[in-house]
SEDREN-836296 format. One record per residue (C-alpha): x, y, z. Coordinates in steps of 0.05 Angstrom, whole numbers, plus 5000, padded with zeros to 4 digits. Layout:
! residues N
XYZ
...
//
This chain:
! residues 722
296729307141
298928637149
305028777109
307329357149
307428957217
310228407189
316428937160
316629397204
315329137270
317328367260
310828127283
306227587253
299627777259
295127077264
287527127272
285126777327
282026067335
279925527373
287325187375
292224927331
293824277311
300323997326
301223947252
299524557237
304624817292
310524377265
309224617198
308725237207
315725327254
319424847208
317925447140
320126007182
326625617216
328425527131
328926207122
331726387186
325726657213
323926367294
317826547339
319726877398
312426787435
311226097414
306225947478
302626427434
301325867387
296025537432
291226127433
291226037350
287225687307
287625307241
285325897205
292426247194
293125757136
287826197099
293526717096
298526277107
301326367034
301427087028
305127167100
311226657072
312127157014
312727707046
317427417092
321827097044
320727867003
324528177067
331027807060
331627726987
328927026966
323527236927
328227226868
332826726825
340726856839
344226556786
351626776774
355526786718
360726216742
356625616775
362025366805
363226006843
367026016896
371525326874
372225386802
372726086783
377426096728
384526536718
382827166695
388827196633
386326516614
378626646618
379927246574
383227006530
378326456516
373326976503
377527366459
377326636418
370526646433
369527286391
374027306336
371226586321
364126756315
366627486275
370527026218
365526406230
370225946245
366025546298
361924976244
360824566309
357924846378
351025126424
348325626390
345226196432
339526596426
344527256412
346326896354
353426656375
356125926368
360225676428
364725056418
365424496464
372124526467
371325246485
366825216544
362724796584
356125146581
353224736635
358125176683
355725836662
349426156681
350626676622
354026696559
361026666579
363127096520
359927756514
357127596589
349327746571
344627366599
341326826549
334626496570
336025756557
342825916595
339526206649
333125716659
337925126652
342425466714
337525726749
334924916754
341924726772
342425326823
336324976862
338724286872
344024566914
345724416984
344124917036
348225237094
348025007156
348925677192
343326067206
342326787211
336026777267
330727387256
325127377316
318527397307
312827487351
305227277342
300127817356
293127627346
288828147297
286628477351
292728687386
296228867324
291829407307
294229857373
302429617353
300630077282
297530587321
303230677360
308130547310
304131147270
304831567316
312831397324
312931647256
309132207266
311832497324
319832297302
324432937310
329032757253
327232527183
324331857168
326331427114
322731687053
320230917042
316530917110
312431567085
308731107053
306330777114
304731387145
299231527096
297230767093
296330877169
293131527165
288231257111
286130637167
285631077232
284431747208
287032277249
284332157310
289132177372
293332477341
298033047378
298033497331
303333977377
307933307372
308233327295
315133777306
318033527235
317433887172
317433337133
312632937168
308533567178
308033667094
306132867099
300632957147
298733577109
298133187050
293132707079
288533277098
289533537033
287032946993
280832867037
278433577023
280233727106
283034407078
281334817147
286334247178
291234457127
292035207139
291935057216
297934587212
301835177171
306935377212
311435687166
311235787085
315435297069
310634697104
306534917044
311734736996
313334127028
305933917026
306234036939
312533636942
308933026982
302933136936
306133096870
311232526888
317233036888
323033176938
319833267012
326133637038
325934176977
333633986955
331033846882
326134236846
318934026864
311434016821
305034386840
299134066837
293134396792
288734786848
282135026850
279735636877
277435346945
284135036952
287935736932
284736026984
286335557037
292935597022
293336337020
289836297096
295335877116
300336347096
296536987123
298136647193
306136597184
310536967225
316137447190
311737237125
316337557063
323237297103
320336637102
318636627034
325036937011
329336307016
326135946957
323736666931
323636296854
318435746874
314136266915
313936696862
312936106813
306435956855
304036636869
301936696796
296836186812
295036366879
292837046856
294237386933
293838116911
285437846883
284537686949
289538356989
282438437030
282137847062
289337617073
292738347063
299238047096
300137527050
299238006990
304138517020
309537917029
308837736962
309438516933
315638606978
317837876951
316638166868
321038746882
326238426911
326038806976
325638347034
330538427088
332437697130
334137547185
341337307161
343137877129
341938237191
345637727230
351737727188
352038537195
351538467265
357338077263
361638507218
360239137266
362938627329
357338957377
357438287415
351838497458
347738667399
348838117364
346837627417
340338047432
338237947361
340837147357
335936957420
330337057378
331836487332
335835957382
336335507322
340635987277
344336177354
346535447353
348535367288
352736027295
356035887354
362435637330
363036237296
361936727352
367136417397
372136437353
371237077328
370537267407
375136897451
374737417503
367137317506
366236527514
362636547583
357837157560
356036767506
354936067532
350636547585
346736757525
345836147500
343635847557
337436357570
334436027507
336035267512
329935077519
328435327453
333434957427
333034127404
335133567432
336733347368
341033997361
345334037430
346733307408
349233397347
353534077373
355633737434
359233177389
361733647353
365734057394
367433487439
371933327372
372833977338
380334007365
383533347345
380233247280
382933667216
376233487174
369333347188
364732907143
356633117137
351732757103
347333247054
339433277049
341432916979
344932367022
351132576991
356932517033
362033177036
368733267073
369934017097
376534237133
376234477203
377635207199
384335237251
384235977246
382536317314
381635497350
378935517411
383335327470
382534637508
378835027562
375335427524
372134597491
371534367561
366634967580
362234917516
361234187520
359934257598
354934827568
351634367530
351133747572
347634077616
343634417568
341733647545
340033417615
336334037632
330933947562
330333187580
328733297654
321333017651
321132487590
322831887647
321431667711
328031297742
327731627817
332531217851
332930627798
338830257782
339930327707
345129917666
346730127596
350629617540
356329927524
354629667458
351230277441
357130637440
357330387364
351330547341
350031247317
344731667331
340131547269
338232327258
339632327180
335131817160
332332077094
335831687041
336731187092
336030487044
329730087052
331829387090
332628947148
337329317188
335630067215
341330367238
343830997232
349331107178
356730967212
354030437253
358429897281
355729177275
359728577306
362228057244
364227307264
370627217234
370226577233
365726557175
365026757114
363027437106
358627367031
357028036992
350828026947
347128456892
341528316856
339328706792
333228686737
334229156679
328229626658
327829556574
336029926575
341529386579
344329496650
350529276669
351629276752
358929166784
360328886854
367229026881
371229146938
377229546953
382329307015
385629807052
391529857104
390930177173
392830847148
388430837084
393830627034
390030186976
392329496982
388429126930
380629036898
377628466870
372428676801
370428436744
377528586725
380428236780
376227686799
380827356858
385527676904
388527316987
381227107015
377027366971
372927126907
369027416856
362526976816
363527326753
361127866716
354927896686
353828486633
346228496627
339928296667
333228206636
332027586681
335527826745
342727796742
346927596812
353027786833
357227546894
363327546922
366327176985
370827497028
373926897082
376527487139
380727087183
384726927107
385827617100
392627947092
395828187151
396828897132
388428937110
384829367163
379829607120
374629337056
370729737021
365329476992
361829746922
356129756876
358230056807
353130266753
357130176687
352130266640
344830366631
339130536681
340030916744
339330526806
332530836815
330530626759
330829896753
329129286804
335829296846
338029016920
344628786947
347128537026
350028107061
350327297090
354226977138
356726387114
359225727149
360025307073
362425607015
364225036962
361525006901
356224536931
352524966964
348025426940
349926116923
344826466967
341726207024
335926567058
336426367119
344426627118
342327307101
344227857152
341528497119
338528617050
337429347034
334329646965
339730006923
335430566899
339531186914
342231736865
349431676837
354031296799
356130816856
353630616924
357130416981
353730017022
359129797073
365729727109
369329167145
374029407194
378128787199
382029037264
375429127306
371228557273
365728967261
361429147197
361029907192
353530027166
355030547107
348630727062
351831207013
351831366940
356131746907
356532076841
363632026806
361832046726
355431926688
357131256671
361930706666
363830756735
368630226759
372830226823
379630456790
375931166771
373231186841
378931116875
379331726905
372731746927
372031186953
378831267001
376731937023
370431657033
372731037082
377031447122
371331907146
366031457150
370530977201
371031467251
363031767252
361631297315
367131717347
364632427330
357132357319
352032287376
351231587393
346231167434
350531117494
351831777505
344231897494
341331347545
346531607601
344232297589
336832077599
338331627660
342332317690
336132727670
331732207704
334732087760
337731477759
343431137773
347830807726
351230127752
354229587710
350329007690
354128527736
350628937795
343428717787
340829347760
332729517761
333229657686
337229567627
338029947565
340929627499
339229307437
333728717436
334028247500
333428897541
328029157582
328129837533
330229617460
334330207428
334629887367
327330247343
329730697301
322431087307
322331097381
328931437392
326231947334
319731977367
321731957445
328532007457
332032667422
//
């Protein structure tokens, strides 16, 4: 419990006392200042008592756990970023290095614990933090580094994260609430917070809870699963909406994918439990339709579920699944996409208004293929809008706000795999035809948000910061860390630092061999440069070294100095490569970023206190890409992909391609996704209030934190805002 409020919602819970010693107080704000952590309450400290030293030791882990320094980074070249050696001549000396040890021609030298004998006149081991010839990590190598590593000088910029004290008593209704964020979120979660949800659920029960609220199918199955596992089976079949909740719930229970893109388990059932799953179904609307789109899985299942033994008490459910056997079940999209064949316009929009979801996602498609018809069906349309998400106008209203002066359009998978798709030019709609759909739909937006605030009359100002940062409604494969934006997000860098890249790997019994690189790009997209294990230095950038195997964490790091920067660089992509060995899921792995003031060789390597995100690299692929500076606009574009280019020895020549196509799209998704500034002024509209500047003394302000309402909670917008 105490973990998750410390993680998730930055507070420091304290238990309460009879006052603090002054001591105590120093103490305790001098550990968090060294690793960047300050206390934004600290009046607070008076009401506390000595006691917090009783978990005093556990709290400074888990803080130091957040932004990396619970772990040893020791790169390959110690002297990293001064004295990183000249690639030809480095290589060279390990070709020596090799052919000397094949023939035994070193009689003098270290020997390491892989059984090779370097020379002094070769290298200076003291400089290396791994053997500097095959680049695997030795122990004595490594211990004697990793001693060197922490006699180093720190930075003297820091990085500040707030924290706020809340006594034990007031941090139990902060989870409740936060809970209930979660629950109640109209998007998908980050499939690392699911495990807080059932944390949660396990300390508060379900009590209070809105169950009508619990709109996501996702969170749904999670919930589901709870009841599940405490035998509340009667809760189960009530929360059964549709079939595929079911499914979900199996996935949830057997650790499998929630969303249903991969294949998921079934847990072993008993005839109680069959039952209550068949009651669920029996109450499903358009039953065999809804089981036809994973027809394999249902029928998979049916052959334990035995429906047609029990015909007499759920006869629907057995009839689905005998129409589902044969093969016979007609949908609803196969009727759709005759409808639109015949071109009975009037027919067709009959039959769409009775699923407003699949209406939406069609609509495109019926004004094109209808020019003459735009106002009857934006007419249509608007007859069910209240059926219709949020979450949904938003995402159409950005859309078509763009759809004529972009050729492509980039989407985000439920994998989290990132695709490009054409726009389809045939049939375009006209300028006028745009402006009336996106009126359409703004007013759709307005007209579904009329009620969630207050603001009669106020005087609301928004930041216009928010126009960066994208609506966070694909949050799935979202990595676990300190920032939680949404993917395309636009974060202000201080160029007048050093901008220092990190990953941190520890291999899982397979030899695992991690690459951090970066490619530099021009305005248009034309590659410029990269700096690799191949290529270790290139104008204002510098790479520690490469390290080819981790079985006692290996560290990687490379410095890019932005104001040093060629000219002609606009863009730098930044990349984690998985050459050989594990999958990133399968092994110990993070990476991120610091913000560095002193770089010589000095100074150590990674500084805590410098660290401006750390995320877990845990995705599926053969590289990630975590992020991209836009040079131009001094910002750090918050990426979050991975993306599968071969099944190994991926390096950032054969991703190329990728990773250009990639960079271009992802650049632009503050411009043509929903973002939080369009969303606040459509809920100060829908409110009634009016927006002013900030300069005018306005009753309220909406931004980032500072602000009287804090868009930066990624669950609250999920939970309250779309």
């Amino acid at each position: 419990m105490k973990t998750i409020a410390i993680n998730r919602l930055h507070v420091l819970p304290m238990p309460a006392g009879g006052g603090i010693s002054s001591k105590n107080m120093l103490v305790l704000q001098s550990e968090l200042a060294s690793m960047g952590y300050l206390i934004s309450n600290p009046k607070k400290l008076k009401e506390l008592g000595d006691t917090f030293v009783l978990n005093h030791a556990s709290t400074m882990a888990e803080l130091n756990r957040m932004r990396g320094g619970n772990v040893s980074y020791v790169p390959l070249f110690l002297g990293f970023p001064n004295n990183v050696p000249e690639e030809n001549e480095y290589f060279t000396k390990r070709i020596i290095g090799y052919v000397g040890n094949f023939i035994g021609a070193f009689s003098e030298g270290t020997a390491l614990g892989n059984g090779l004998v370097i020379p002094d006149f070769l290298f200076d081991l003291k400089e290396f933090g791994a053997d500097p010839v095959t680049q695997f990590q030795d122990k004595e190598l490594f211990d004697a580094a990793k001693k060197k590593v922490a006699g180093k000088k720190k930075d003297t910029h820091v990085e500040w994260i707030p924290l706020k004290l809340v006594s034990e008593d007031e941090v139990m209704p902060l989870l409740k609430d936060y809970l209930h964020n979660l629950l109640y979120a109209k998007s998908s979660i980050k499939e690392d917070l699911h495990k807080d949800v059932l944390e949660l659920l396990g300390i508060f029960g379900s009590d209070g809870i809105d169950f009508d609220r619990v709109v996501h199918k996702e969170v749904r199955a999670l919930l589901m699963s709870y009841f599940w596992n405490n035998g509340m089976l009667a809760e189960v079949s009530g929360l059964t909406s549709q079939p595929t909740d079911l499914l979900r719930m199996f996935a949830s229970l057997t650790g499998t994918d929630v969303s249903l893109a991969t294949k998921i388990k079934f847990p072993k059932m008993n005839r109680v439990q069959r039952k209550a799953v068949l009651s669920g179904l029996e109450t499903c609307r358009n039953l065999a339709e809804s089981l036809q789109p994973y027809r394999g899985l249902w029928l998979q299942l049916g052959r334990y579920l035995h429906p047609t033994e029990y015909k007499r008490q759920f006869p629907k459910t057995a009839q689905a699944f005998a129409l589902l056997r044969a093969d016979e079940v007609v949908t609803f999209n196969s009727v759709t996409e005759n409808l639109i064949l015949a071109g009975d316009i009037n027919k067709l929009l009959e039959h769409l208004q009775a699923r407003p979801g699949v209406f939406a996602r069609k609509l495109h498609e019926l004004l094109r293929k209808h020019l003459a018809d735009t106002s009857t069906i934006l007419s249509s349309l608007i007859e069910v809008a209240n059926k219709i998400t949020v979450k949904t106008l938003l995402v159409m209203l950005a859309y078509f706000e763009t759809i004529n002066t972009k050729e492509t359009r980039a989407i985000v998978n439920r994998k989290g795999k990132f695709k490009v798709l054409p726009n389809n030019s045939l049939n375009a709609l006209t300028s006028n035809q745009v402006d009336e759909v996106v009126g359409v739909l703004h007013d759709m937006i307005v007209t579904n948000l009329k009620g969630r605030n207050d603001w009669n009359g106020k005087t609301i100002s928004i930041d216009p910061v928010l126009s960066k940062y994208v609506v966070p409604l694909q949050q799935r494969k979202t990595s676990d860390g300190l920032l939680n934006v949404g993917k395309g997000t636009r974060i202000p860098a201080n160029f007048s630092k050093v901008l220092r890249l990190f990953v941190w790997w520890k291999e899982n019994g397979e030899r695992t061999d991690l690459d951090l690189s970066l490619v530099s790009f021009s305005e248009n997209f034309e590659y410029l440069n990269h700096v690799s294990y191949t290529a270790l230095r290139g104008d204002g950038i510098v790479h520690s070294g490469d390290i080819q195997s981790a079985p006692h964490g290996a560290a990687e790091f490379i410095d890019v100095t932005l104001n040093a920067l060629p000219k002609a660089t606009a863009y730098v992509c930044v990349q984690v490569h998985r050459f050989s060995g594990s999958k990133f899921s399968e092994i110990e792995c993070h990476a991120g970023w610091m913000v560095r003031d002193k770089v010589d060789a000095s100074r150590s390597s990674f500084d805590i206190k410098t660290v401006q995100n750390k995320f877990d690299v845990s995705g599926e692929g053969s590289f990630a890409i975590p992020l991209i500076v836009d040079i131009k606009a001094k910002e750090i574009i918050f990426t979050d992909l991975y993306v599968n280019n071969m099944s190994r020895f991926s390096t950032t020549d054969s991703a190329m391609e990728s990773v250009e196509k990639i960079s271009r799209e992802i650049a632009q998704f503050s411009l043509t996704r929903p973002n939080l500034f369009t969303l606040a002024k459509l809920h100060v509209e829908a409110s009634g209030g009016r927006l002013v500047a900030e300069d005018e003394s306005p009753d309220m302000t909406i931004g980032l934190e500072g602000s009287d309402i804090n868009l930066n909670n990624v669950e609250e917008v999920l939970s309250s805002w779309i």
